[in-house]
DOTORDREN-714348 format. One record per residue (C-alpha): residue number from 1; residue in three letters; x, y, z. Coordinates in nm, 3 decimals. Example, Ala and Ser with C-alpha at 12.3 -4.5 7.8 and 13.67 -1.06 7.14 Angstrom:
{1; "ala"; {1.230; -0.450; 0.780}},
{2; "ser"; {1.367; -0.106; 0.714}},
# end
This chain:
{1; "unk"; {11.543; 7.729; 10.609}},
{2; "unk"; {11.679; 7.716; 10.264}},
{3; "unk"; {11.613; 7.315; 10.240}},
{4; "unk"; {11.281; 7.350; 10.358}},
{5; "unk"; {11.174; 7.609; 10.113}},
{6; "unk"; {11.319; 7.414; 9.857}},
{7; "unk"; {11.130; 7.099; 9.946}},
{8; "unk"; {10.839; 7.334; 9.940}},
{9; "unk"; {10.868; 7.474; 9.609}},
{10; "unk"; {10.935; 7.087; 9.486}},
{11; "unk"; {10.604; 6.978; 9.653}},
{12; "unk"; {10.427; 7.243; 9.462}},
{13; "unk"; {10.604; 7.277; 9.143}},
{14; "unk"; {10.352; 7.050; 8.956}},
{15; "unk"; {10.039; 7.255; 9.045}},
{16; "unk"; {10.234; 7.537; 8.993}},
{17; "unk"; {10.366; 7.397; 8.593}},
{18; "unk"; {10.018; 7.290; 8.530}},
{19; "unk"; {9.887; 7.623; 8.584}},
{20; "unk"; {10.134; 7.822; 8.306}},
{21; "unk"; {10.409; 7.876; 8.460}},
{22; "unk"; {10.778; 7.796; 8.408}},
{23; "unk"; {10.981; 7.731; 8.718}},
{24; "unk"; {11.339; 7.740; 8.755}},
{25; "unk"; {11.478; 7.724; 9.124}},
{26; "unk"; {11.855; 7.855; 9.175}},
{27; "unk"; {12.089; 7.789; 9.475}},
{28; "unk"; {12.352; 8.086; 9.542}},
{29; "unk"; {12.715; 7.947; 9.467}},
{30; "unk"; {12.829; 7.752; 9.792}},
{31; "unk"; {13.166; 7.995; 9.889}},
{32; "unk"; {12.883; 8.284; 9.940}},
{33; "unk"; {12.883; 8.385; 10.308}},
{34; "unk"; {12.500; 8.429; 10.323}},
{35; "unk"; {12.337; 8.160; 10.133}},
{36; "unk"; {12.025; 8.204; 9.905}},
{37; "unk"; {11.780; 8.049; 9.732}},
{38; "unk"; {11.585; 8.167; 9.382}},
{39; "unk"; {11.231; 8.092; 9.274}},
{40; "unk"; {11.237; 8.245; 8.945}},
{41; "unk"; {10.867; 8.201; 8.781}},
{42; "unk"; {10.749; 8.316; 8.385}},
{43; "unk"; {10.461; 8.337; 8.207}},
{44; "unk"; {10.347; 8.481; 7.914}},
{45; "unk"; {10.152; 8.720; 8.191}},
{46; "unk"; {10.424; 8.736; 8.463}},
{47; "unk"; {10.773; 8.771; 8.515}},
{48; "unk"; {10.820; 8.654; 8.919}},
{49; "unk"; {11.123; 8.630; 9.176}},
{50; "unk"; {11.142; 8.557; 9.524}},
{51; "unk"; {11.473; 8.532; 9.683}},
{52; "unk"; {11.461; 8.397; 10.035}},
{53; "unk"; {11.828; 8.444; 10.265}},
{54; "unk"; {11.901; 8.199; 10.478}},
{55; "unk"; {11.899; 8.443; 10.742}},
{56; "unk"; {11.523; 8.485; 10.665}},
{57; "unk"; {11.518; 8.746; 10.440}},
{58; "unk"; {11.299; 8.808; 10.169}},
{59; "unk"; {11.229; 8.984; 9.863}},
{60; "unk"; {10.960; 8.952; 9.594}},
{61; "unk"; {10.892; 9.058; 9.254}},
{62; "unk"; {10.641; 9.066; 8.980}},
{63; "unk"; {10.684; 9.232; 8.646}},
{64; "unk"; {10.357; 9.268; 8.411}},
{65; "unk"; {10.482; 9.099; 8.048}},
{66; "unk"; {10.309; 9.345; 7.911}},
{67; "unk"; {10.292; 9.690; 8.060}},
{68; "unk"; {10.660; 9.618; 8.193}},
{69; "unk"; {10.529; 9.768; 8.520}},
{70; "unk"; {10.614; 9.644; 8.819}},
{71; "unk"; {10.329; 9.482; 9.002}},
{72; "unk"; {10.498; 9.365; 9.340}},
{73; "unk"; {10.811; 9.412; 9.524}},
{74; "unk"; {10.831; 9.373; 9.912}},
{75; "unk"; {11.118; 9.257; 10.134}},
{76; "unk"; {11.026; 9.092; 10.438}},
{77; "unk"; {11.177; 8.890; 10.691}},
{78; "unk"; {11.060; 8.532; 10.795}},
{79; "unk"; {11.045; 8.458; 11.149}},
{80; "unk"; {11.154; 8.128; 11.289}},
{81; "unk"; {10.773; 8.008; 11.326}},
{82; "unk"; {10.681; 8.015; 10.939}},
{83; "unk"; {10.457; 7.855; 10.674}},
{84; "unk"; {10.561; 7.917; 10.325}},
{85; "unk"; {10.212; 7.946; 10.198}},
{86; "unk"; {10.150; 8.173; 10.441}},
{87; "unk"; {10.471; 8.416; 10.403}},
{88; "unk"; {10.427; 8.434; 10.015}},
{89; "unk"; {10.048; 8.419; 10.031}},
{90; "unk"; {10.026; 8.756; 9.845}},
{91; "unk"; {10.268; 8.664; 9.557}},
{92; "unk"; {10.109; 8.396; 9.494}},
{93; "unk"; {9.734; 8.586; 9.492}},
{94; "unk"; {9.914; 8.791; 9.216}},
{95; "unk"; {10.048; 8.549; 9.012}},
{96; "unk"; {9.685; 8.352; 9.045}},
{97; "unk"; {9.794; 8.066; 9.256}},
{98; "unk"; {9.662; 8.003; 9.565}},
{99; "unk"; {9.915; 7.736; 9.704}},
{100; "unk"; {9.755; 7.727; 10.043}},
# end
């Protein structure tokens, strides 16, 4: 699952770079039981996470640059039958990207 959302975030990294943002994507060390993957995303609007588990776990975060309010944080939990684009479709709403 990891791979896939990694491939993912590759395929859309250019629209998402073009719009503003800065994306930095960060594996978890490789002697971690449960491996992860990090989407970190900034803007001069938008601080962003998602970290997806391998065992389909989810959370998501956006902090507001400048009322240093949280705007979004949910945990969910992928199931086996998943489209990215889908699964993060409200983060990216947010953030102004519609990645669909």
């Amino acid at each position: 699952m990891l791979t896939q959302f990694e491939n993912w975030m590759q395929e859309k990294r250019q629209e998402i770079e073009n719009r503003g943002y800065q994306l930095e994507i960060v594996k978890s060390p490789s002697d971690i039981v449960e491996q992860s993957l990090r989407l970190d995303l900034d803007s001069d609007n938008y601080i962003a996470r998602i970290t997806l588990w391998d065992s389909g776990d989810s959370q998501q975060e956006i902090i507001d640059v400048v009322s240093e309010q949280m705007v979004f944080d949910e945990y969910f939990k992928i199931s086996a039958n998943f489209n990215f684009s889908k699964a993060f479709e409200k983060f990216f709403n947010i953030l102004k990207l519609n990645l669909c």
